[in-house]
Z-matrix of the N, CA and C atoms (Angstrom, degrees):
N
C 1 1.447
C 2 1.530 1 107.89
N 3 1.298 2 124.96 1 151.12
C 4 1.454 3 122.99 2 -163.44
C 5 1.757 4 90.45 3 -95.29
N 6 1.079 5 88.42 4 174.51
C 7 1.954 6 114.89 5 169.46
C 8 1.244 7 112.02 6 -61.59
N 9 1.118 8 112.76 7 -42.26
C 10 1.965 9 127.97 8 -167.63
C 11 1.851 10 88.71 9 -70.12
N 12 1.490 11 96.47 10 -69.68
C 13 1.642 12 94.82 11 -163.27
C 14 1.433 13 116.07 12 -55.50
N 15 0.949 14 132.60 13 -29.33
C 16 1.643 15 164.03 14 175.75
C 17 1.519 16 92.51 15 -45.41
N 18 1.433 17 121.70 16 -81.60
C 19 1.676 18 131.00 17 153.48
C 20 0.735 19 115.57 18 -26.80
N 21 1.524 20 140.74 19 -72.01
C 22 1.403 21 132.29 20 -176.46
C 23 1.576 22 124.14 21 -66.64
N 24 1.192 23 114.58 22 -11.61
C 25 1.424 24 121.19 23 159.72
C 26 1.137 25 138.37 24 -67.74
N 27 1.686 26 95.51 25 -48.82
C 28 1.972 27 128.82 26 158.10
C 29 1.529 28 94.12 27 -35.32
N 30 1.755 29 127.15 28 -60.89
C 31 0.985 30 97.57 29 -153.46
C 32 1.423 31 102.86 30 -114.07
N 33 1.101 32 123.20 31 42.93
C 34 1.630 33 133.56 32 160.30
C 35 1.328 34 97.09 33 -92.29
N 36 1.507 35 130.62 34 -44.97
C 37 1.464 36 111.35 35 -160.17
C 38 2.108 37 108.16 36 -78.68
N 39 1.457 38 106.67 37 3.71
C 40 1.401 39 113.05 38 174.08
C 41 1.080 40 95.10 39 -70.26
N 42 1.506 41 137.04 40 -56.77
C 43 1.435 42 138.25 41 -153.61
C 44 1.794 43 116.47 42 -67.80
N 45 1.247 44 88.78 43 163.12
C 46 1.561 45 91.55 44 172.41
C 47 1.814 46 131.31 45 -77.14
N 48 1.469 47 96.74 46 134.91
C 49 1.289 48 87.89 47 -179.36
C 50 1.496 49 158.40 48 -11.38
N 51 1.866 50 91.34 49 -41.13
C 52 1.143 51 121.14 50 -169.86
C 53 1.682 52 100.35 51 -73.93
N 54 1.521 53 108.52 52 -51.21
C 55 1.532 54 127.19 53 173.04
C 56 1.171 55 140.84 54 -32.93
N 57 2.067 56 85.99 55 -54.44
C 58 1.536 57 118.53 56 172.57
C 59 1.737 58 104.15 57 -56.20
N 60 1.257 59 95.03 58 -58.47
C 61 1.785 60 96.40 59 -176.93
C 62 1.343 61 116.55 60 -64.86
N 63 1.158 62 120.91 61 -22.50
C 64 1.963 63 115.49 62 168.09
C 65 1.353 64 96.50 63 -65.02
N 66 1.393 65 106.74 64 -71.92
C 67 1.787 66 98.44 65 -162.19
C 68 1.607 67 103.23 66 -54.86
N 69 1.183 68 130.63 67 -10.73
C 70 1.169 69 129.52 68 164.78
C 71 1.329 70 134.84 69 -52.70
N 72 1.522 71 115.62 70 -53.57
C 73 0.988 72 144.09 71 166.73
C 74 1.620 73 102.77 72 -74.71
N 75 1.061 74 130.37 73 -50.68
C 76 1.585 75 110.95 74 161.73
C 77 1.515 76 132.48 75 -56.10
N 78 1.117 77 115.54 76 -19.81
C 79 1.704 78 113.78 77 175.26
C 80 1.650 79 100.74 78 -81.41
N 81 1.637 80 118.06 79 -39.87
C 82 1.374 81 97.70 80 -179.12
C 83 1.548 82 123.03 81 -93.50
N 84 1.453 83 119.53 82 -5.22
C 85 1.129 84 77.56 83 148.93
C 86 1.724 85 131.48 84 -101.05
N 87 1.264 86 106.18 85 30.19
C 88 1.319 87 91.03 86 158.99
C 89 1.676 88 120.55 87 -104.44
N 90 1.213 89 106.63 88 16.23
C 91 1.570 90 121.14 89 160.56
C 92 1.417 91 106.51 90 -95.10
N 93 1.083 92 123.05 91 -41.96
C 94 1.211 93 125.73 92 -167.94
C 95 1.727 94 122.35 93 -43.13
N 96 1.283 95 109.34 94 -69.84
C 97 1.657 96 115.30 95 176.45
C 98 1.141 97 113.24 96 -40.11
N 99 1.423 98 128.58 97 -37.19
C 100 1.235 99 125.59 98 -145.76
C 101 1.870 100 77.49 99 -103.59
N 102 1.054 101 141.36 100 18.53
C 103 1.900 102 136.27 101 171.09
C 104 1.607 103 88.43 102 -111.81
N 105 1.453 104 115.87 103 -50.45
C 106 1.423 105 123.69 104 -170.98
C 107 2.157 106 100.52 105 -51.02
N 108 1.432 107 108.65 106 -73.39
C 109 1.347 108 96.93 107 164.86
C 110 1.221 109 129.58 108 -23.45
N 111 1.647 110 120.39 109 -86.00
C 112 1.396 111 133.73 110 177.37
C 113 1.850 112 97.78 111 -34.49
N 114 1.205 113 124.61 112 -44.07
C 115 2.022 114 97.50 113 -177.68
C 116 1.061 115 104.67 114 -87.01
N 117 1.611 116 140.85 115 -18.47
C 118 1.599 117 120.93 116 159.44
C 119 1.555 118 106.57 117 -53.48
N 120 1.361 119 114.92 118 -67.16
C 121 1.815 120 95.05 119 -164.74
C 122 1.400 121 115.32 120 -67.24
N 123 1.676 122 126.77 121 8.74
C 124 1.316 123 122.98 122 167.18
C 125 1.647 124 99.04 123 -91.56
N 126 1.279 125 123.34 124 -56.26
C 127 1.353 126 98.86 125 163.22
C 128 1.747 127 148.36 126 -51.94
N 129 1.084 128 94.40 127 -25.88
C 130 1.778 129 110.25 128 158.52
C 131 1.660 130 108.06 129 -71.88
N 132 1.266 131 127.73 130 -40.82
C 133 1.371 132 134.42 131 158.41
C 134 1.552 133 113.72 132 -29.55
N 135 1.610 134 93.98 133 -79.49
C 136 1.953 135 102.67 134 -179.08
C 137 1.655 136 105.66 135 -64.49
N 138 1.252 137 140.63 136 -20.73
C 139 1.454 138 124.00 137 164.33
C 140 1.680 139 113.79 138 -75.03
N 141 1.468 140 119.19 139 -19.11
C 142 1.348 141 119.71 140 -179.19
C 143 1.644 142 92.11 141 -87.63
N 144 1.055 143 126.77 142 22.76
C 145 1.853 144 103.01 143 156.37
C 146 1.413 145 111.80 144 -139.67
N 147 1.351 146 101.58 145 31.35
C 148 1.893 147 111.33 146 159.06
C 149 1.561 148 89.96 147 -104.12
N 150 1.292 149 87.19 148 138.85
C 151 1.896 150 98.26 149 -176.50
C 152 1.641 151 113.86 150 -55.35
N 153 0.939 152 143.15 151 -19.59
C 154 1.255 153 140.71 152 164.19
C 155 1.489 154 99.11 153 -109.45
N 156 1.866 155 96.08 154 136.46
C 157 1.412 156 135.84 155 176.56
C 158 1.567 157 127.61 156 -31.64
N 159 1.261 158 141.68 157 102.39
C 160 2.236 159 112.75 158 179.27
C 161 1.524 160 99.94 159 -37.54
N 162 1.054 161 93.20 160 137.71
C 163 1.506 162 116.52 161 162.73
C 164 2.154 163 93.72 162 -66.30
N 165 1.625 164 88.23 163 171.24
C 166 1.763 165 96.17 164 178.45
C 167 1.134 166 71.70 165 -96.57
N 168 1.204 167 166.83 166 61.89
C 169 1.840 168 143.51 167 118.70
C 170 1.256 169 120.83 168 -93.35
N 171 2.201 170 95.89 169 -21.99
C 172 1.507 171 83.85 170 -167.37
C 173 1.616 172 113.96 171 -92.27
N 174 1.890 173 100.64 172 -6.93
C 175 1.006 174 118.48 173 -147.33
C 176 1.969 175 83.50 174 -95.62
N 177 0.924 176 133.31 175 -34.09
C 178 1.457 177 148.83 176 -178.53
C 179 1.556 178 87.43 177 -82.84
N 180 1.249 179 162.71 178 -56.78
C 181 1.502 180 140.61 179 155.29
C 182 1.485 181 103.07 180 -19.58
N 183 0.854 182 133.46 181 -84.55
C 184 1.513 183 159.53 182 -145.46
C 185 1.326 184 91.16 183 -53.55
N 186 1.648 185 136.97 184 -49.63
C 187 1.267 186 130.45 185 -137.74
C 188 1.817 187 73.36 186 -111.72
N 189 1.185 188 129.51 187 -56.89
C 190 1.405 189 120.66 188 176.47
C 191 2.002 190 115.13 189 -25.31
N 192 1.572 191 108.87 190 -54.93
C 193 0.858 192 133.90 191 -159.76
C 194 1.754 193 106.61 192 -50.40
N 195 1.376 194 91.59 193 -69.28
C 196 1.742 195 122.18 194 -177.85
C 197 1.534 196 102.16 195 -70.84
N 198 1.690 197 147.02 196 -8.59
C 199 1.143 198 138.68 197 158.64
C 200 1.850 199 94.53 198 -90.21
N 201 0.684 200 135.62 199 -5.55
C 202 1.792 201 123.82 200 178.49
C 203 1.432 202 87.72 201 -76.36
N 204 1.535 203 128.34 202 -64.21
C 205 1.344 204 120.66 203 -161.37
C 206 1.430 205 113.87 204 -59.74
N 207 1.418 206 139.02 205 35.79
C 208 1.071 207 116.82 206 176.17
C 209 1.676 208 90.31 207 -116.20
């Protein structure tokens, strides 16, 4: 963990609960998409090593799927 984040943590745990959990919920989801990506192209991955190709339906499931969870 860096020095910077280290600080900015120090002084998240001053704040109030309520606070802690916004800025909470704001750091992940801006981690978030970028985990949401990385398991679509791992799931497009494990369908690219059954000998026939994802279809664009299954591959448009997949991206349907992972935009509901937000």
């Amino acid at each position: 963990m860096t020095e910077l984040l280290e600080r900015a943590i120090a002084k998240l745990k001053q704040l109030p609960d309520s606070q802690q959990d916004e800025i909470a919920m704001m750091i992940l989801k801006k981690i978030e998409p970028k985990d949401r990506l990385s398991s679509l192209w791992q799931k497009i991955d494990e369908l690219g090593t059954d000998e026939d190709e994802p279809t664009m339906a299954e591959i448009t499931a997949m991206v349907k799927e992972l935009t509901l969870r937000t």
